[in-house]
C-alpha positions in Angstrom: 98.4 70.5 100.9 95.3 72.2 102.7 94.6 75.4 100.6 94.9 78.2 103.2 91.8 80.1 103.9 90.1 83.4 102.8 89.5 84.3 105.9 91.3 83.3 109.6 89.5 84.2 113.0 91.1 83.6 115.9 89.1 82.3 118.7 88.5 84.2 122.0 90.9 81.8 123.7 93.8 83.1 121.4 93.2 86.4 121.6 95.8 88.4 123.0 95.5 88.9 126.9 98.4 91.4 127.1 99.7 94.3 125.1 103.1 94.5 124.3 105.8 96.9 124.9 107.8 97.6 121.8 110.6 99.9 124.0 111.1 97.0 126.2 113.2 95.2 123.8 114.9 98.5 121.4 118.6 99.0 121.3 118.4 102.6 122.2 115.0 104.0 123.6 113.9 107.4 121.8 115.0 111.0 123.7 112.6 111.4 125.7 110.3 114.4 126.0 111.1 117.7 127.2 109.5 120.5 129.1 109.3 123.8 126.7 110.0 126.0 129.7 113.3 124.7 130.5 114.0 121.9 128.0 114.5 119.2 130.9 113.2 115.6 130.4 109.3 115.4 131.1 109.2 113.2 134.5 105.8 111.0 134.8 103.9 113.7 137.5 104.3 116.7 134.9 102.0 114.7 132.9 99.4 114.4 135.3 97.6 117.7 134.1 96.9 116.6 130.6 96.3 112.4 131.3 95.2 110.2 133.6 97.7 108.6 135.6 98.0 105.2 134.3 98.3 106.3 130.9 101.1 108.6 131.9 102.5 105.7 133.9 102.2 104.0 130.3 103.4 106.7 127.9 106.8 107.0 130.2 107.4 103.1 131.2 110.4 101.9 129.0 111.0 98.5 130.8 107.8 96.5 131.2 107.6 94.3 128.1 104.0 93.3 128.5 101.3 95.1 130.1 98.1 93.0 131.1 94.8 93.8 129.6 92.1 94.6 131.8 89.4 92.4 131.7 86.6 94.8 131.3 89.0 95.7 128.1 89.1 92.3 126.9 85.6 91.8 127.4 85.0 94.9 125.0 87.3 93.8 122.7 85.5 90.7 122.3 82.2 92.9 120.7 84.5 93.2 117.6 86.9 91.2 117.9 89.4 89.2 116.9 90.1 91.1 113.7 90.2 89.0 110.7 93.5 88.1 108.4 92.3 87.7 105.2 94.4 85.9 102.2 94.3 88.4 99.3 93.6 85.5 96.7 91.6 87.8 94.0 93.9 90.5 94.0 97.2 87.8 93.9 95.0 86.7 90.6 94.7 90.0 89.4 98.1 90.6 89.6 99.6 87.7 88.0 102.0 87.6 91.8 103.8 84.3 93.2 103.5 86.8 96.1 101.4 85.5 99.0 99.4 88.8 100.2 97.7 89.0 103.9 95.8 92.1 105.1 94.3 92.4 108.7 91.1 94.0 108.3 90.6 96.2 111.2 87.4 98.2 109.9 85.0 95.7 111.6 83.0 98.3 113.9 81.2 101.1 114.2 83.9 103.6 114.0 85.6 101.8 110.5 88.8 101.8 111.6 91.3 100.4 114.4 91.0 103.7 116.6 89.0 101.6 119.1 91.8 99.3 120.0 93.2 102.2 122.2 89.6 104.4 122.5 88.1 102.1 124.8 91.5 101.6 127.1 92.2 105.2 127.5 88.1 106.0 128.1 88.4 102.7 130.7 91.2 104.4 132.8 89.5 108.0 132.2 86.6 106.1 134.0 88.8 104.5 136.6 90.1 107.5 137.7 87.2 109.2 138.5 87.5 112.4 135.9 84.2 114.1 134.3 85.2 114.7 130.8 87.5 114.4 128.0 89.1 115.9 124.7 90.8 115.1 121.9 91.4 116.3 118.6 90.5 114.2 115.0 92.0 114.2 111.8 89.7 111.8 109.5 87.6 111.5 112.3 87.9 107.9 113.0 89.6 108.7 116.7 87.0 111.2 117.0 84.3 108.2 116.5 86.1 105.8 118.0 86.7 107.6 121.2 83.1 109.0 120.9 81.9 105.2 121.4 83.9 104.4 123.8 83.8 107.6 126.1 79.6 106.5 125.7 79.9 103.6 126.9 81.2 104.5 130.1 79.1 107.5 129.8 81.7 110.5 129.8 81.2 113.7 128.1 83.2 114.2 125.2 84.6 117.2 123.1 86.0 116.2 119.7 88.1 119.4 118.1 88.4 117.9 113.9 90.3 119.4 111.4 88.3 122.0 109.1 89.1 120.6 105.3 88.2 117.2 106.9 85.2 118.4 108.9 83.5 120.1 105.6 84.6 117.3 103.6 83.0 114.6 105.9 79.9 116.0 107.3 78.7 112.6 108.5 81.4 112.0 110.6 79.8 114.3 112.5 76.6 112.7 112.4 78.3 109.3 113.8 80.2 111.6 116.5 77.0 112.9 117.7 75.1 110.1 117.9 77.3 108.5 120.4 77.0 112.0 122.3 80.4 113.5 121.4 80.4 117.2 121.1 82.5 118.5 117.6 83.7 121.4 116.5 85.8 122.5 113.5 89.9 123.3 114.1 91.2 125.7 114.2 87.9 127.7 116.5 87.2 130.3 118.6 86.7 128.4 121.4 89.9 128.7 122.4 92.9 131.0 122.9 95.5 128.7 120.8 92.4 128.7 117.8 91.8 132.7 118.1 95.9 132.6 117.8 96.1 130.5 114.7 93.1 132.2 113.0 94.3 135.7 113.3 97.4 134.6 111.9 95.5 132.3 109.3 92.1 133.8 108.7 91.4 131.1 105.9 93.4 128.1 107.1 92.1 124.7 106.4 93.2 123.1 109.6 95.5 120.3 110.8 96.1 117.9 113.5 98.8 120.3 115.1 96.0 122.7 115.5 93.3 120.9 116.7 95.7 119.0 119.7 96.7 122.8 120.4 92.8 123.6 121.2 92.0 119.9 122.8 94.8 120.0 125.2 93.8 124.0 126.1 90.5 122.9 126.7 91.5 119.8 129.2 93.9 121.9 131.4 91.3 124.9 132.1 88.5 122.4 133.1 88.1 120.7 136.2 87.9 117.2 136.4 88.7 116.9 132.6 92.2 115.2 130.6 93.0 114.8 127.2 93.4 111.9 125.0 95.3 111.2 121.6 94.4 109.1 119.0 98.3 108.4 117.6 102.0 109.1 117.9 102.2 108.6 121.9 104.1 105.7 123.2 100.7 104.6 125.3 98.5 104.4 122.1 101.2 101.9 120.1 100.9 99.9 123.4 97.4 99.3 123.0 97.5 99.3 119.3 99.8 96.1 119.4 96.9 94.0 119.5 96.9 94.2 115.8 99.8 93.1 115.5 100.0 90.1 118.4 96.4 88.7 116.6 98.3 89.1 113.1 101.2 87.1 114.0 99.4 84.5 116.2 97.2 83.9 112.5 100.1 84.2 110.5 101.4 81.1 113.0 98.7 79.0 112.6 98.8 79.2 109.0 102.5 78.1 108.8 103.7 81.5 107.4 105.6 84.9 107.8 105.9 88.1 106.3 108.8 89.0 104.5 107.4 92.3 103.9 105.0 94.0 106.5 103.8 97.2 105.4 101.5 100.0 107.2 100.2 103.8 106.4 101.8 106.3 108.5 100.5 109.2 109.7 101.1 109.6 113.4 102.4 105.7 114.1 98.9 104.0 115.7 98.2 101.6 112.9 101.9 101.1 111.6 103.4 100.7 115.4 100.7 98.6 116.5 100.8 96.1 113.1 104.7 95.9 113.2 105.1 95.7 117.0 105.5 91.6 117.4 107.3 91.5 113.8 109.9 94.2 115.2 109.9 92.9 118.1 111.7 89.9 115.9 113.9 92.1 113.9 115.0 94.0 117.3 116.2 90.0 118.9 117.0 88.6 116.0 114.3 86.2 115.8 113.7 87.6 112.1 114.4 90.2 110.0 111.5 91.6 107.8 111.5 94.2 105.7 109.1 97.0 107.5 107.9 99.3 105.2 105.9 102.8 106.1 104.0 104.6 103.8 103.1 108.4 103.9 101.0 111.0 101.7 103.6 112.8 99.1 101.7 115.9 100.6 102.6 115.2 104.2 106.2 113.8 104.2 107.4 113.7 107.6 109.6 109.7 107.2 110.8 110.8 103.8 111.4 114.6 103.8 110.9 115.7 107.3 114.4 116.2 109.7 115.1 114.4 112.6 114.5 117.0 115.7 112.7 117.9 119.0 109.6 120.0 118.1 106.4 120.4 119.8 103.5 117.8 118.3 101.2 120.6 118.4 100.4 124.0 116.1 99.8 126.0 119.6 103.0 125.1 121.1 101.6 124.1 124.1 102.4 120.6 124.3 105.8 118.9 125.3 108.6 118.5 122.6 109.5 115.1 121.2 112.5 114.1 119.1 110.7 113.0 116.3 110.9 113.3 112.6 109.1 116.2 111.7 108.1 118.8 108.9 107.8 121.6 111.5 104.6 122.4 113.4 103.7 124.8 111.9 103.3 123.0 108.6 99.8 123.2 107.4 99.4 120.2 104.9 97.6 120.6 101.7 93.2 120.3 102.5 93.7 116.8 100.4 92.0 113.0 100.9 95.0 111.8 102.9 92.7 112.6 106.1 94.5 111.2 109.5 97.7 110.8 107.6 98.1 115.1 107.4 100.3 115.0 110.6 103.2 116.8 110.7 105.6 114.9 112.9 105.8 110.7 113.6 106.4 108.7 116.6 109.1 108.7 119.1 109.2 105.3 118.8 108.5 104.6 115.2 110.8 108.1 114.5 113.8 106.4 116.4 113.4 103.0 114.6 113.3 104.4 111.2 116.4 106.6 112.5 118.3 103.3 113.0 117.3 101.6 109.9 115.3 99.1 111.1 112.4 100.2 108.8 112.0 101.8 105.4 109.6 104.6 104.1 108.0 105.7 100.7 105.9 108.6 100.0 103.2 108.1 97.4 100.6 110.5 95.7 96.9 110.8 96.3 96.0 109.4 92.4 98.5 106.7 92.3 96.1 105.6 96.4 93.3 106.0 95.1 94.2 104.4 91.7 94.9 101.4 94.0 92.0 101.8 96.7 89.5 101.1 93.7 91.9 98.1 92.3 91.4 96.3 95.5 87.8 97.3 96.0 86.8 95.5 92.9 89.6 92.3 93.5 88.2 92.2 97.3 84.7 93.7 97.7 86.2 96.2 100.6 86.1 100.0 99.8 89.3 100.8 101.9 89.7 103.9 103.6 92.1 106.7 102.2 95.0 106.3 104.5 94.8 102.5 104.6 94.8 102.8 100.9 98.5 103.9 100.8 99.5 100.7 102.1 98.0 99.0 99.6 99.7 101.0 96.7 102.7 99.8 98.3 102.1 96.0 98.8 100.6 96.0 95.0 104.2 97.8 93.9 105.6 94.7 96.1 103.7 92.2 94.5 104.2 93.8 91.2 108.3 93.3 91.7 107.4 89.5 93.0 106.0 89.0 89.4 109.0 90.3 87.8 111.6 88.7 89.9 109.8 85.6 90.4 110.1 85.6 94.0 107.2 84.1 96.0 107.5 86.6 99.0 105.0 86.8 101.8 103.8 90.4 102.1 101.4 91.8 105.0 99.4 94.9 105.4 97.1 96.8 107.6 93.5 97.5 106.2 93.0 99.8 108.8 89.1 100.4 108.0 86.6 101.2 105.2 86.4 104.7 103.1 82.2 105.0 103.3 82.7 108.5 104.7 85.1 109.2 101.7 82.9 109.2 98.9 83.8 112.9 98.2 87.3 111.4 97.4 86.3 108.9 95.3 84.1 110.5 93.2 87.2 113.3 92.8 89.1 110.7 91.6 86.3 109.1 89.3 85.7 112.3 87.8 89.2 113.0 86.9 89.7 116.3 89.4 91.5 114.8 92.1 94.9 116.6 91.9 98.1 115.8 93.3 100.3 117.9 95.9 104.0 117.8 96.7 105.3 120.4 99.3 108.4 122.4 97.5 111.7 122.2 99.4 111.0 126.1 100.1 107.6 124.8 101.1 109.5 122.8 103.9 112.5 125.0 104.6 109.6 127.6 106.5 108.7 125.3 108.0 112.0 123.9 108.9 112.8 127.4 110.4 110.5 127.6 112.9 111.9 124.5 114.7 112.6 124.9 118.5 116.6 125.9 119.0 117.6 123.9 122.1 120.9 124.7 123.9 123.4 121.6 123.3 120.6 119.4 121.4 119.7 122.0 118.0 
């Protein structure tokens, strides 16, 4: 038998020329969004204000399985990638696994991570539609680099609002940022009235997403000609992201196999929903049925510990309310190395799913990531990023149970991109002062409080 290779390329032929529409083929769609002034489903037009039309035509189509890919997209696409699945053959050794472990590596450009799957669609339609700037908001600050490329490559000004603990803890993200002519500024500011607001209440606040969308989407709807853009959670941005997963299983195909096990890190969905879709997609027709597996920061919980409610995906409350599971938004995660996984809410999509048990969740710590970031670093030469590392604690713990059941399972993961702007992580866990931090139940509960009462919903 031919020994499978390290490394599997597809070829520009077999790349994906459409993304694919996970809500298309679900047993029940998720609630849809609501307004905040009268809690009545968000129609297509009312999202006109905040994104350009096609992506609002995107983020509300439920029926269209596939959706073409421009060619000036594909022809992007085709600077970096297809994305490479890689056979995990030193760290099987090191584990002593009859597991067979795959990992697409998406970290392959400029920004290190997948961001600028969806980046470069929504800047394309942005540029279609005629509009004069953009915002958006960054946790990590790959979206804030990806969409930086991108939004210079069709030469549209950018303003990237990035979480404070990440922005002082990653300086050169700004750097990158800037070099592709992105403006970037530290959430929560006072640039803008929902910043002012969160700052008086929260002089010495460290940030988080829910913030920084509150002062990205302020900015879009008081300037002409300008929209905003989000890097995860919206139904638009799995869409695009699917291309991970369409190249992954097209590979997987060619190399005779399937995953019994696909696993992803979880923050706001991009990376998870976009690796899964195709292998859901399975599970949903019953092609299939893999176990799906999402993994979250113990400090940011929102699968494992959040409730299943409409609230607003922003800190500001400005933004429409999505049934979702969520820890509240006004939960203000701990200023740890989980960067874009310190969301507070998930998906519609990947929230509903996980809702009807057609995927799983775990919640790990930050020592017991990086603990397994720098085990696969030295088995596979990558230094993973922090939030793809939590999908690789799980698929070692997976391969780890292989060994001791004997069972020669097929596990996948996402590698979403590298960790050279965490060094400051690393060396906290090298030096023995990275701590660990679990929100208390009463931690929660405030948060939990503060959730939007709906008549006849909650």
């Amino acid at each position: 038998m031919t020994k499978i290779p390290h490394r599997l390329y597809l070829t520009e032929d077999q790349m994906p020329k459409q993304w694919y529409n996970l809500r298309a083929d679900m047993k029940e769609l998720p609630d849809p969004m609501l307004n905040p002034a009268d809690f009545r489903p968000v129609k297509e037009e009312d999202l006109y204000p905040i994104f350009c039309k096609e992506l609002a035509h995107q983020e509300m189509d439920n029926e269209t399985r596939y959706v073409d890919i421009p060619e000036e997209i594909q022809d992007f696409y085709k600077m970096y990638r297809p994305s490479p699945l890689i056979r995990a053959y030193n760290l099987e050794k090191a584990l002593d696994t009859p597991a067979r472990i795959y990992y697409k590596f998406e970290g392959n450009n400029t920004s290190g991570s997948h961001k600028l799957n969806s980046a470069i669609a929504q800047a394309y339609y942005a540029k279609k539609q005629g509009l004069t700037s953009l915002t958006t908001e960054t946790g990590a600050g790959q979206w804030g680099t990806a969409l930086a490329e991108a939004c210079s490559y069709y030469g549209i000004p950018l303003t990237v609002y990035m979480v404070k603990c990440s922005y002082e803890q990653k300086p050169f993200r700004k750097a990158v940022i800037q070099t592709f002519d992105g403006e970037i500024i530290p959430s929560p500011s006072t640039t803008t009235n929902a910043g002012r607001a969160i700052l008086e209440k929260g002089p010495h606040t460290t940030g988080s997403l829910g913030c920084a969308i509150s002062e990205a989407v302020e900015k879009a709807v008081t300037t002409e000609g300008c929209r905003y853009v989000l890097g995860s959670v919206l139904n638009q941005v799995l869409l695009h992201q699917s291309i991970i997963g369409l190249e992954s299983k097209t590979a997987m195909e060619l190399l005779d196999e399937y995953p019994d096990i696909v696993i992803g890190c979880a923050g706001g969905g991009s990376n998870l929903g976009g690796l899964i879709a195709p292998f859901m997609q399975d599970k949903l027709t019953g092609k299939a049925s893999p176990r799906i597996v999402a993994v979250e920061p113990a400090s940011c919980p929102s699968l494992t510990r959040g409730r299943y409610a409409y609230d607003f995906c922003d800190t500001g409350k400005v933004t429409p309310l999505a049934r979702m599971y969520t820890l509240g938004c006004g939960f203000i995660p701990s200023a740890n190395h989980a960067g874009g996984l310190r969301y507070h809410g998930m998906s519609p999509i990947l929230s509903k799913l996980y809702h009807d048990g057609y995927m799983e969740a775990v919640a790990v710590e930050q020592t017991k990531v990086f603990e397994a970031a720098v085990f696969f670093a030295k088995q596979e030469t990558i230094l993973p990023a922090p939030e793809s590392s939590h999908a690789i604690r799980a698929a070692i713990d997976e391969a780890v149970k292989c060994r001791e059941t004997g069972e020669a399972k097929t596990i996948l993961f996402g590698l979403t991109g590298t960790g050279y702007f965490d060094m400051n992580a690393y060396s906290s866990y090298l030096d023995g002062t990275m701590k660990d931090y679990i929100p208390t139940d009463e931690d929660l509960e405030k948060a939990f409080a503060e959730l939007p009462k709906i008549p006849g919903i909650q």
